[in-house]
C-alpha positions, 0 to 999 in steps of 0.5 A: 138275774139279780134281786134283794128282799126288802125285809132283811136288805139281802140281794140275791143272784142266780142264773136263769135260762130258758125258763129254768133257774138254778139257785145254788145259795136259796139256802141262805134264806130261812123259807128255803131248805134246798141247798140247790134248785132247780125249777121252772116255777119262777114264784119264789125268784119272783117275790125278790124286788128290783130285779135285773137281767145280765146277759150270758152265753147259754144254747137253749138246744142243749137243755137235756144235756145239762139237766142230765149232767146236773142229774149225774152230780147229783147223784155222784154227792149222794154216795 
């Protein structure tokens, strides 16, 4: 998904699949403090405008494994 912020001209991208994002730059933004999200609360994605879907290969069936993948990053940078 990409999107810009009218009030500062910044466009904006991120992946968003089966109703999860992952914004791995929302840190650019000085409302946000997360380097990296996660979530399936699109209200903040939402409040970017002209936004517009790229289509990209993501099986929705193996959301699990990702998540716990992800979890597992996670936790190897935390040491």
């Amino acid at each position: 998904m990409l999107g810009s912020e009218e009030a500062n001209l910044k466009s904006h991208g991120w992946p968003e699949r089966c109703g999860v994002i992952v914004d791995i730059t929302a840190d650019q933004f000085s409302d946000k403090t997360e380097t990296v999200i996660v979530t399936d609360d699109p209200t903040w994605h939402r409040s970017f405008m002209d936004r517009k879907r790229s289509t990209a290969t993501f099986d929705c069936r193996y959301r699990g494994e990702y998540e716990n993948a992800y979890a597992a990053i996670l936790e190897m940078l935390d040491r």
